[in-house]
N, C-alpha and C positions, 0 to 999 in steps of 0.2 A: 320618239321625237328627234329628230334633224336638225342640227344647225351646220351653219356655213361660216366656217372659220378663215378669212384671207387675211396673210401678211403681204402687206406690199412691201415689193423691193426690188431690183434689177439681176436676172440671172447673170452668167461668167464670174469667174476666179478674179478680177479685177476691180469687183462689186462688194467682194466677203470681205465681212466686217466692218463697213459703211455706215455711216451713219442712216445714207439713206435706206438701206434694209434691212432694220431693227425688225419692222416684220418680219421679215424670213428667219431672226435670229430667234426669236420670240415662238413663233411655231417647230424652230428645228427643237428647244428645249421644252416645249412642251411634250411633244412627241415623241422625244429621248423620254421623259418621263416616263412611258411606258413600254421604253423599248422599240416601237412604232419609227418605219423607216418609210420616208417619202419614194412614193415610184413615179414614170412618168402618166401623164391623163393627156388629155386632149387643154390646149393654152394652161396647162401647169402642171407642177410636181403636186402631187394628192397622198395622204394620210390621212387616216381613220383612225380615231381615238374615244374611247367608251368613257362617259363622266355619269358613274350613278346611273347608269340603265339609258343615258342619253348620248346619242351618238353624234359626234362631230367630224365631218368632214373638214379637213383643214387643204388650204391650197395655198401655194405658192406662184401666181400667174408667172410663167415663161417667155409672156407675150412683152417682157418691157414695162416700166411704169407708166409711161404715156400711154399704154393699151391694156391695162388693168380690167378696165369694162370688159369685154372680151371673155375673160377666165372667169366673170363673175359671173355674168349673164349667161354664160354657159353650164355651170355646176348646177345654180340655181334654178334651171329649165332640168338638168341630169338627175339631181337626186331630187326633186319635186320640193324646194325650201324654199318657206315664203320670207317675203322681206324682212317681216319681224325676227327672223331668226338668223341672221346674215349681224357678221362682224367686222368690220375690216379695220385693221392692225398697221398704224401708218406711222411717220417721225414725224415729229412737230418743232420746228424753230424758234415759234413763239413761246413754248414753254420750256421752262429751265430743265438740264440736264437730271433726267430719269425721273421727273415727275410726270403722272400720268392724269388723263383727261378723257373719261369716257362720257360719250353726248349720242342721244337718241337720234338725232339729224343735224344739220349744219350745214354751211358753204363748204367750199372747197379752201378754202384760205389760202389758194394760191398753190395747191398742190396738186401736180398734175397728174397721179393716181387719181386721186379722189373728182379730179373734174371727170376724166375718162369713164368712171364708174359713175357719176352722175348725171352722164350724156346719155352712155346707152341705157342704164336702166331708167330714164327718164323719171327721176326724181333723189331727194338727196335724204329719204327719209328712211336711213338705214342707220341701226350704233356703229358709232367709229372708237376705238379705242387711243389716244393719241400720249404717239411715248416721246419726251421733251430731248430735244439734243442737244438744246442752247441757242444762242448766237454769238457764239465770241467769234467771229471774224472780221475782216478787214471790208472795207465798202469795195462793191463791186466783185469781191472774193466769195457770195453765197455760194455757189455751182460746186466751188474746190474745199469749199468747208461740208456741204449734204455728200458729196461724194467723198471726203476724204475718213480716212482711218479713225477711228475711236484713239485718243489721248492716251498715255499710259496712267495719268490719274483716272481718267473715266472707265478706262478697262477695270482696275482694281474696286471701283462700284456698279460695273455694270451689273455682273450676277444677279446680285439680289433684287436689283430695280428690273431684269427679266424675269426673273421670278415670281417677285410682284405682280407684273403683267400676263402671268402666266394663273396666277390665283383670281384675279380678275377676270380672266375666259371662262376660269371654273363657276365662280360665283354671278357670272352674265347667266351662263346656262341653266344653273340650279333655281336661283334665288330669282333673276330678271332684271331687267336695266337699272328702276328705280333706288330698290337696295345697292345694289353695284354702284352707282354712283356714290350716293350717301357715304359708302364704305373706302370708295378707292381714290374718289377727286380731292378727298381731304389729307391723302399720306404724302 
């Protein structure tokens, strides 16, 4: 069995370690975990990672946040994975820093990954897993706070709150959304 694992985030060197691509950060440690080194695919960097006899394709679209859709709609036609088994790994403002939120469907809550991925796949009934960055910024400053640098407090907890998120992929895969939820929206 197949799933489809995306972190959304912005490729370039002037992206790494954003807030906005906790995705990417979330997928590179999971896939350090086994040693698993992303290569290039067609609209993303692609890894394959074995959980219990279950195979995860993980991706990182290269098309940009605004063309998420794109990398998704793509994998998912490639390795033949149906909706249900598709995850996508995104930062969330409304939730506090490194608390997580995983939801079977949803809006887009104003994130423009997630709208692009709900245009071209024509509907929004896919798990999202959403990792909290905060909102401590100034009015008008959202863009320079999603794109700016992780804090030197937030860096010394980020680890283990990827971590987290990274035990939560495992236990989507094995166990299924329901449990997953029960287990990881209450830490």
């Amino acid at each position: 069995m197949k799933y489809l694992i995306v972190g959304l985030g912005n490729i370039g060197p002037e992206y790494r370690k954003t807030r906005h691509n906790i995705g990417f950060e979330i997928l590179d440690a999971l896939s350090g975990a086994s040693n698993i080194v992303f290569g290039p695919g067609r609209h993303a960097d692609v890894a394959e990672v074995k959980v219990k006899g279950k195979t995860l394709v993980l991706i990182k679209p290269t098309t940009y946040m605004n063309l998420s859709g794109k990398a998704v709609s793509f994998w998912m036609q490639q390795e033949r994975i149906p909706i249900e088994n598709v995850l996508v790994i995104l930062d969330d403002l409304a939730l506090p820093f490194g608390k997580l939120r995983m939801r079977a469907k949803g809006n887009d809550g104003g994130h423009n990954g997630l709208r692009h991925i709900d245009q071209t796949l024509g509907t929004n009934n896919y798990t999202r897993l959403r990792f909290g960055i905060g909102s401590d910024f100034a009015k008008g400053r959202q863009v320079d706070y999603v794109l700016g640098k992780w804090s030197e407090e937030e860096e010394k907890e980020l680890q283990p709150r990827i971590e987290l998120a990274c035990d939560a992929i495992r236990e989507f895969v094995l166990a299924g959304i329901g449990p997953t939820m029960t287990k990881f929206n209450a830490l």
